[in-house]
MINUBA-749197 format. One line per 8 residues: their letters; for each residue x negated, y negated, z negated of C-alpha. Coordinates in steps of 0.05 Angstrom, whole numbers, plus 5000, padded with zeros to 4 digits. Each point is the difference from the previous one (the first is absolute). Layout:
REM MINUBA-749197
A	X/Y/Z  ...
//
This chain:
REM MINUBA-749197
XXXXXXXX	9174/4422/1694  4991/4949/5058  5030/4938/5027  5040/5001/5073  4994/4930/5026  5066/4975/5036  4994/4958/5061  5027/4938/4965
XXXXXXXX	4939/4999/4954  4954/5009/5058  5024/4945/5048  4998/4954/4940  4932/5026/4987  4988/4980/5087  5028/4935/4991  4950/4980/4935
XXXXXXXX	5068/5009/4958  4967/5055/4959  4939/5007/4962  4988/5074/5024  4931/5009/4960  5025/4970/4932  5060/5049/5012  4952/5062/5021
XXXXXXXX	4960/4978/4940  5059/4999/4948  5016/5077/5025  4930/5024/4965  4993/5077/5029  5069/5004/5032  4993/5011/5077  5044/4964/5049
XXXXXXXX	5027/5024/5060  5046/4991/5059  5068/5034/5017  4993/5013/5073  5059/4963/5008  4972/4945/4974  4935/5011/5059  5043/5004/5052
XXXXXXXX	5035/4925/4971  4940/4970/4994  4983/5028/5075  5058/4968/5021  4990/4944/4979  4944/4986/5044  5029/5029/5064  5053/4952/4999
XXXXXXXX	4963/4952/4990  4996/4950/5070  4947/4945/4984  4933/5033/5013  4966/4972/4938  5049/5021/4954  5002/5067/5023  4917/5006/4995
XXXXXXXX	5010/4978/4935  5054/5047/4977  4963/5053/5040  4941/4995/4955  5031/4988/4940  5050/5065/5009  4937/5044/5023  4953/4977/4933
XXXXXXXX	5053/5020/4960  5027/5076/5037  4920/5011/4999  4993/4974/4926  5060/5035/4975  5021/5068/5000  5075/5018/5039  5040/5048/4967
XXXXXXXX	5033/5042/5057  5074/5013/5006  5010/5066/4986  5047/5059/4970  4994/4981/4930  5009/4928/5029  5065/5014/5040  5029/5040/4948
XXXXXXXX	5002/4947/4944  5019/4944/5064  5062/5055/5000  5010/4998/4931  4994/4933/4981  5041/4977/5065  5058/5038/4979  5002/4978/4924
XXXXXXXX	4998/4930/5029  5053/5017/5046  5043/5031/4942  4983/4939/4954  5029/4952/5053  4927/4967/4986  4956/5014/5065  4938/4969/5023
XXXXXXXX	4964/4978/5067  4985/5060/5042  4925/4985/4999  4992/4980/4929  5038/5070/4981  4939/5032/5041  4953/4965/4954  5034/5010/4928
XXXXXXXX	4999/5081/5031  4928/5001/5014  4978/4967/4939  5048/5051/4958  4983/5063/5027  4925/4979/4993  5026/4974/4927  4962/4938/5015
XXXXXXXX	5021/4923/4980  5027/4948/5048  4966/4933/5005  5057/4948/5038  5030/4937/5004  5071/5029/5015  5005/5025/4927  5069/4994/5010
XXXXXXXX	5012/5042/5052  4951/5055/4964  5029/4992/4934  5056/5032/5023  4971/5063/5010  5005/5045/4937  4929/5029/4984  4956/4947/5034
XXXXXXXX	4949/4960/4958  4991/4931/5017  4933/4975/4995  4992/4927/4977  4977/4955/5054  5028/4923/4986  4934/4982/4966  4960/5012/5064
XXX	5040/4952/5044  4983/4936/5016  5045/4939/5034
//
């Protein structure tokens, strides 16, 4: 099993928040990954960014990591368990942020773990394992 790594982790990681290689270390053999939901936030990020040297410095940051890291596509088996899980939310009264329901699909239906910071958002979702992550963070 591997480890998705939600945006929130990875801008903390950006901002020297994170310690990313004691994290990656703690995983032993478990891969990480990317939702591609979670590439295309990160992209933003950096588009919208106006001051010229933060946006270089995003830019590099968001490319080291999308070439570092493997992206899991959005597929069928993706969409389907978005449907699923979007409607038991729905049912439950008990729905999360369009984006972050992309992520807790992808890292289902590839039956991986979620590393994040919004653990309450993701704890939400029934069938998700939370990876721990508040040792790693600094102040």
């Amino acid at each position: 099993m591997g480890v998705i790594l939600d945006t929130t982790l990875l801008i903390e990681a950006e901002r020297g928040r994170f310690d990313m290689p004691g994290f990656l270390e703690s995983l032993g053999e478990a891969g990480v990954a990317l939702a591609a939901v979670t590439a295309g936030e990160l992209l933003f990020g950096f588009e919208r960014a106006t001051d010229p040297e933060i946006r270089a410095r995003r830019a590099a940051f968001v490319e080291a990591l999308l070439e570092a890291i493997p992206t899991v596509p959005f597929g069928l088996p993706e969409a389907r368990r978005h449907a699923a899980l979007w409607a038991e939310l729905a049912q439950r009264g008990d729905p999360i942020g369009p984006y972050d329901m992309l992520v807790a699909a992808t890292a289902l239906a590839s039956d991986f773990s979620l590393a994040t910071l919004n653990r309450r958002e993701f704890e939400r979702v029934p069938g998700l394992t939370l990876v721990e992550v508040d040792p790693f963070l600094s102040a």
